[in-house]
N, C-alpha and C positions, 0 to 999 in steps of 0.2 A: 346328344350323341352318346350312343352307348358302350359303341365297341372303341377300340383301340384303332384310331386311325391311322392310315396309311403315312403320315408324314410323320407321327410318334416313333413305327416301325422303322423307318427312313434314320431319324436320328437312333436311335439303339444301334441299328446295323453302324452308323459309322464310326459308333463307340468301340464295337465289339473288333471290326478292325482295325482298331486304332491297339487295344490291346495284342494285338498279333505281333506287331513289332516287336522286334529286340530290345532289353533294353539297353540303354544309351545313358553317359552322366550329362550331366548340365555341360551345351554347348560354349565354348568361351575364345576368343579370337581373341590371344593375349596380344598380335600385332596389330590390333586396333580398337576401336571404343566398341565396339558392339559387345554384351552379353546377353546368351538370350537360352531359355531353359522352360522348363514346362513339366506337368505329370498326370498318367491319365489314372483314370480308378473304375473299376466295376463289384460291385456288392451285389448279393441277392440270396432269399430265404425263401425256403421250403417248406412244406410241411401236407404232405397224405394220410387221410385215412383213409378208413374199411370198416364196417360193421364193429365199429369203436365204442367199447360198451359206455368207456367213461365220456362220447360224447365230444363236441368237438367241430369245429369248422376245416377243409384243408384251406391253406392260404399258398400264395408264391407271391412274392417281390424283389424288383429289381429296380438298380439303379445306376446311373455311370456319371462320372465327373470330370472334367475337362480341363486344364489350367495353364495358360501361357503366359512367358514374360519376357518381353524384350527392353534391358537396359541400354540406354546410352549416354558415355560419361569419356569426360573431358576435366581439364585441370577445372574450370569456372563452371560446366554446363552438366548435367544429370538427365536425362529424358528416361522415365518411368511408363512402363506399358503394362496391364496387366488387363488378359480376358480370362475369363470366367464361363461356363457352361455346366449346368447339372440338368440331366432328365429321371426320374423314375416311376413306379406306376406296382400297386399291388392288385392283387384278385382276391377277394376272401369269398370258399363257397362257390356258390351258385351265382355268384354278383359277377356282373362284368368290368371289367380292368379299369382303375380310377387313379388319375395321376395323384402323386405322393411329394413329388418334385418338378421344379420348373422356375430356371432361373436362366440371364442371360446378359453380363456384366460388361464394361468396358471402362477402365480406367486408367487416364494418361494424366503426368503430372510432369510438369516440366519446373526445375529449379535452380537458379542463379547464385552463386556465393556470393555472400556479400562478409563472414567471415571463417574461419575453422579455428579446430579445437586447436592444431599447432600449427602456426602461421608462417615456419619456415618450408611445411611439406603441403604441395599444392594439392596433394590426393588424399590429403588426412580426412575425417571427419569434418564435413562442414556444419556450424554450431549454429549460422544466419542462414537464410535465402531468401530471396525474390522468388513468388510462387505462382503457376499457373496450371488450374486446375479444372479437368474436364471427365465427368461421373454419368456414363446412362447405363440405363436399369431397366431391362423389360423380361418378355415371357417368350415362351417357343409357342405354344399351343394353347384352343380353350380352357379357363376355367369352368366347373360347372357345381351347381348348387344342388343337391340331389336331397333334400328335403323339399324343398318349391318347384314342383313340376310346372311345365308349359300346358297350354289345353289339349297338347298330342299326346301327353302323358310323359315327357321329356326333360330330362333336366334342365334346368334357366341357366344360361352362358352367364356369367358373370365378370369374366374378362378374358382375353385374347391376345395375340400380339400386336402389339403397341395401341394397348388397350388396359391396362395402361402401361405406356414409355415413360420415364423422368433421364430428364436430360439437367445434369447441373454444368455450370462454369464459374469458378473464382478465380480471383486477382487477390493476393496478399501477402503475406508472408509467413515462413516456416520456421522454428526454433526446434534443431537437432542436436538435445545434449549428449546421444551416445549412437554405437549402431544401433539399438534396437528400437526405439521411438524417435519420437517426433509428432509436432502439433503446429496444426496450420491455420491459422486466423486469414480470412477473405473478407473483409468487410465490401467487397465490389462482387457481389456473386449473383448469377441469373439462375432462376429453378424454372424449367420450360414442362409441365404436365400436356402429358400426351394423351388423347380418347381416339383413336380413328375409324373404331365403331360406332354405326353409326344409331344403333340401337343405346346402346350405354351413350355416348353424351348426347343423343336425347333428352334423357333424365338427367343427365348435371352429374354424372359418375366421375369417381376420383377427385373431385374438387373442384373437374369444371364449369363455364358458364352453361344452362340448358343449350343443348345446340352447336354447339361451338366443339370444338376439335383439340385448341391446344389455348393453354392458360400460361402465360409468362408472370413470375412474381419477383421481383427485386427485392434480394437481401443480404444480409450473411449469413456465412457459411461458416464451421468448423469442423474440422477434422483429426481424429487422434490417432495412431496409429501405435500398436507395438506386436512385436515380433521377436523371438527370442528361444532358442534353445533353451529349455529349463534345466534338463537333465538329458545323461544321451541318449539320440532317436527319438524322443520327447520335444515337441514342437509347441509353445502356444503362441496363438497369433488372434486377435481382436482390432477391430477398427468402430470407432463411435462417429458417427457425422451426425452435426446437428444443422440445419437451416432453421433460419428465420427471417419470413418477409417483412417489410419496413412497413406496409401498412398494415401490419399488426403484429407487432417481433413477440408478444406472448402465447403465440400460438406456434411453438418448436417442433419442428419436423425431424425426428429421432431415428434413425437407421442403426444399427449395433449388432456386430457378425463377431464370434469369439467361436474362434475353430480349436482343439485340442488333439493333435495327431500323433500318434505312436507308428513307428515303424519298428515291426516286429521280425523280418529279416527283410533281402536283398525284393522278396515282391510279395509278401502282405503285409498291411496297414491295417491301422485300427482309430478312428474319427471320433470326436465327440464333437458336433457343432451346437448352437445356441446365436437364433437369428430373435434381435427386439425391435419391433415397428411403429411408432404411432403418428396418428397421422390426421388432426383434428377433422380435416377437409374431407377423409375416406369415410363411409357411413356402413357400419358390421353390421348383420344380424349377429348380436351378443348370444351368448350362452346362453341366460337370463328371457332372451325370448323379443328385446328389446331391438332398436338398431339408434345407433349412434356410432359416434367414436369410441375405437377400443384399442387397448394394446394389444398388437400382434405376434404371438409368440412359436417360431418354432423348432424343436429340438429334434437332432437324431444323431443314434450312436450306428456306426458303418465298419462290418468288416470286411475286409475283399481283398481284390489283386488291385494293387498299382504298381505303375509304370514310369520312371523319370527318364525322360524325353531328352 
């Protein structure tokens, strides 16, 4: 597929209205448990030539990001929601429009005190909890490999929506020494791999069986989280999850998101993300020309308009 399809253009437009809003601070019902808050973001570069003597490609890229969360907390209970959405896509040239981004998150975590930092204030800092923890992970649209054509002369799909999905769930428990982290050990945790194309697990793509559609592996799970105003409007936020299945716990399944946000006034931002992946079971063509397991790394800096919801 060459062009910019029709469902791509679908999500951009509901991005682009979603910026038309006002904006709005973090919604908050202080006569009840619910908080719930969000922010959208749209980025994009330019660049035209003309009889350029020094030569030169034009390019355009765009991008938009999507982020909601809905709290809910009680003296004992905490229920944590967070979705996640990013699309984007450049053109350099003569080339036609190639995605850039493409993510598609949902994480709910639910937590029990079991102590707090001061033990006469029910709403303090809780330092213990009973953890339950639910992670899936997928794509909006094709991937495509545009070094290995098809015999139409076509790029090779290489994955799609829920192609692959990961679906985690853990049971365990969480140690919260301050607001800004916390670490969650799950020694009771299911990783569910998703293929529902039916081309890809044919081949046994993403790790699973030839054929077969979805791979369940029993293991643990961890999770780090921190979060933290460093300095003002100065945001850094990182999350590491590590799995490991029980029939082979030395083989660590490595997720690692370390976002860097500057808010430079009331609606532009400025992003530094840094995404690390490894994933013994995924098989890369390497740089190198090989295909194996590799670490997956990827970085972007984003400036643009966002939106607090």
């Amino acid at each position: 597929m060459r062009q910019l399809t029709t469902f791509n253009l679908f999500i951009l437009c509901i991005l682009f209205n979603l910026t038309g809003l006002s904006a709005q601070e973090e919604t908050t019902d202080t006569a009840g448990p619910w908080k719930t808050g969000g922010t959208i973001g749209i980025n994009f570069n330019q660049v035209a030539l003309s009889n350029w003597a020094g030569g030169g490609a034009g390019t355009f890229a765009m991008g938009g990001l999507l982020s909601l969360t809905g709290d809910y907390k009680e003296a004992g209970s905490h229920w944590s929601n967070e979705f996640g959405a990013g699309y984007g896509f450049t053109k350099v040239g003569d080339q036609n429009f190639r995605k850039s981004d493409d993510k598609l998150t949902l994480v709910s975590k639910y937590d029990y005190t079991v102590s707090r930092l001061n033990a006469t204030d029910k709403y303090a800092v809780s330092r213990l909890l009973y953890s339950a923890l639910l992670d899936f992970r997928t794509q909006f649209t094709d991937g495509l490999d545009y070094e290995e054509l098809d015999t139409a002369g076509n790029p090779t799909r290489i994955s799609r929506f829920l192609a692959p999905g990961y679906l985690n769930f853990g049971l365990g428990g969480t140690w919260k020494p301050n607001q800004y982290f916390e670490a969650l050990v799950a020694p009771i945790s299911n990783r569910l791999i998703i293929v529902l194309e039916d081309d890809l697990s044919a081949v046994g793509a993403f790790g699973v069986d030839r054929g077969e559609k979805i791979k369940s592996e029993l293991g643990a799970l961890s999770r780090l989280k921190f979060t933290k105003e460093i300095v003002e409007n100065v945001t850094l936020g990182s999350k590491l999850n590590l799995f490991g299945p029980y029939n082979d716990i030395t083989t660590i399944v490595v997720n690692w998101e370390t976002l860097l946000s500057m808010k430079v006034n009331d609606y532009i931002t400025t992003s530094i993300s840094l995404d690390v992946i490894y994933d013994e079971s995924v098989e890369i063509n390497r740089n190198d020309g090989t295909i194996g397991p590799a670490t997956q790394v990827k970085e972007a800096l984003n400036i643009g308009f966002g939106y607090a919801l």
